[in-house]
C-alpha positions in Angstrom: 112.5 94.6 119.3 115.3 92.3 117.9 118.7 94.5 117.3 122.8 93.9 116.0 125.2 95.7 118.5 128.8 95.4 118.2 131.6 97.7 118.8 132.7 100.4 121.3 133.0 104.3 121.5 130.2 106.6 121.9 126.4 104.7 121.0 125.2 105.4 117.5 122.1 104.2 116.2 121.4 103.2 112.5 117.5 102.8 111.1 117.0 100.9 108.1 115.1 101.9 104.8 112.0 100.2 104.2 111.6 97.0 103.4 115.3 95.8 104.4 116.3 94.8 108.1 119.4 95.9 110.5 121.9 93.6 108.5 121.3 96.5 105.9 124.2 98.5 108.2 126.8 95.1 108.3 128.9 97.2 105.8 129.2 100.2 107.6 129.1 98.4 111.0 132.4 96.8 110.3 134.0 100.1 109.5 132.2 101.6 112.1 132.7 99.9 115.2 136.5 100.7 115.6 135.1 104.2 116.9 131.2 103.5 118.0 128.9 101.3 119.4 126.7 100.4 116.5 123.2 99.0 117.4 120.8 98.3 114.6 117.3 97.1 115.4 115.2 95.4 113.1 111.7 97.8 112.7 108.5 96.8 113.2 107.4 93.6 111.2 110.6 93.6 109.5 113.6 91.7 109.9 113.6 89.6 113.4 111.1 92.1 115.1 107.1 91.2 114.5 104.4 93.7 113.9 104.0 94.7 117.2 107.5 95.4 118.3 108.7 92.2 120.2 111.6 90.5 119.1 110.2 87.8 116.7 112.4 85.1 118.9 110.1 85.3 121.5 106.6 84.9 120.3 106.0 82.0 122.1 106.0 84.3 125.0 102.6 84.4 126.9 102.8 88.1 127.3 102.4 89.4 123.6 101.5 92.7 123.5 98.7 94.5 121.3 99.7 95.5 117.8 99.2 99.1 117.3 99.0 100.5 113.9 102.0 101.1 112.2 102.8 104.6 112.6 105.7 107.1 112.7 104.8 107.3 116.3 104.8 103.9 117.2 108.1 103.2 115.2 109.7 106.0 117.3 108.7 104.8 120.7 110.0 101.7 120.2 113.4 103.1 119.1 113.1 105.3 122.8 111.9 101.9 124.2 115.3 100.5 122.8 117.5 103.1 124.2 115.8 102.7 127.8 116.2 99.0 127.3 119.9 99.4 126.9 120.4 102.3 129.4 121.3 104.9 126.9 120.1 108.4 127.5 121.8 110.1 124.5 123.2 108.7 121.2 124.2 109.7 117.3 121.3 109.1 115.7 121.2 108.0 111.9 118.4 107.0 109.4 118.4 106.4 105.9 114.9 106.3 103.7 112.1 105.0 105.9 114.8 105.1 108.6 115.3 108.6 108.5 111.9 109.2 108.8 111.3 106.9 112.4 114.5 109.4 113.2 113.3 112.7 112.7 109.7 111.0 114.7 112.5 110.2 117.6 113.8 114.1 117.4 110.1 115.1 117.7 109.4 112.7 120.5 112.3 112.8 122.7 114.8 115.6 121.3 117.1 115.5 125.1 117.7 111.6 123.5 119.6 112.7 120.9 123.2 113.8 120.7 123.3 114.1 116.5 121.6 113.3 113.5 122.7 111.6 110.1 120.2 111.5 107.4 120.7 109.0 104.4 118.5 109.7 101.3 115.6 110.5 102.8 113.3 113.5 103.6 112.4 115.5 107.0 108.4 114.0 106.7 106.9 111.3 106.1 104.9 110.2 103.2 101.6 111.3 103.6 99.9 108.6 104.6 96.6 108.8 102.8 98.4 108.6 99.7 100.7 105.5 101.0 103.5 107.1 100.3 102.9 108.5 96.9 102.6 112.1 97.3 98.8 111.8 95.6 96.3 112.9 97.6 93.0 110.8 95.4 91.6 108.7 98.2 92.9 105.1 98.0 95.7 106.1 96.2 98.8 103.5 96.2 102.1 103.0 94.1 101.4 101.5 90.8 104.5 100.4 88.4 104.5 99.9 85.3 103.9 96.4 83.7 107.0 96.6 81.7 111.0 97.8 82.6 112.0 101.4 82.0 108.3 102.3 81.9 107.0 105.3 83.9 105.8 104.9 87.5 102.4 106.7 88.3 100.7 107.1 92.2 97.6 105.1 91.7 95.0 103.6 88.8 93.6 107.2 88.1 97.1 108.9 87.3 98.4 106.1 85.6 95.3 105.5 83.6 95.6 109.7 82.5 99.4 109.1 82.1 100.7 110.0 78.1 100.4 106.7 76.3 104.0 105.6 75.1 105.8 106.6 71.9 106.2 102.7 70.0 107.7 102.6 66.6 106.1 101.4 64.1 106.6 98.1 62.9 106.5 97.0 59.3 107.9 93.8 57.7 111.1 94.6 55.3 110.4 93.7 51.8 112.7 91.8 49.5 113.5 89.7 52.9 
């Protein structure tokens, strides 16, 4: 798993929001690291780390290991991974979005690993996963957006397709023009 660190103090780590990497932090890292050490990992398949968890850099390595399907789980063992990896038992835990949700999986997982908790627009679940994140619960359902700006967002075909059809003014040439 490919990660930022950079500053001193007490170890605080920051999860990203889906589908951004670690340099989503840089901002906050740089006011940040006066009083913490900041590490940011990149989540699975995003940023520097591949699908199944290694740091992207090393690939070429002959001792890949398995991908496992992307789960709350598997994010949150590899964030425990990480903190064994670096030799830290506890730290301030934050997440924001998707990020909050591999933190709250970490709480669950290993609660004795966690000192604190920030949590950055997001919720205490995750999406349910047979609606991919939607909230619907029609088999197959995904996020569908609208084909033009400013129009309404529906879960998948079936809501969208039962969704009220748009007010459109009427048109009518001017006469005399």
């Amino acid at each position: 798993m490919h990660f930022i660190e950079s500053g001193v103090g007490p170890p605080l780590v920051l999860l990203h929001a889906f589908p951004v990497d670690a340099r989503m932090w840089n901002r906050a890292r740089a006011l940040l690291e006066e009083h913490a050490r900041v590490i940011t990992p990149d989540q699975r398949g995003l940023g520097e780390s591949s699908l199944n968890g290694s740091s992207a850099r090393n690939l070429a390595e002959p001792t890949r290991r398995p991908v496992d399907a992307p789960s709350m789980a598997a994010a949150a063992a590899d964030v425990i991974a990480l903190l064994d990896t670096l030799d830290l038992p506890r730290v301030l835990l934050g997440g924001c979005s998707m990020g909050g949700y591999v933190a709250m999986a970490v709480l669950r997982a290993a609660p004795e690993r966690v000192a604190g908790l920030l949590l950055a627009d997001t919720k205490a679940i995750a999406d349910d996963r047979s609606s991919g994140g939607t909230g619907c619960r029609r088999p197959n359902a995904r996020s569908v957006r609208a084909p033009t700006a400013g129009s309404p967002r529906a879960c998948c075909p079936t809501c969208w397709a039962r969704r009220p059809a748009p007010t459109v003014p009427s048109w009518s040439p001017r006469s005399g023009t």
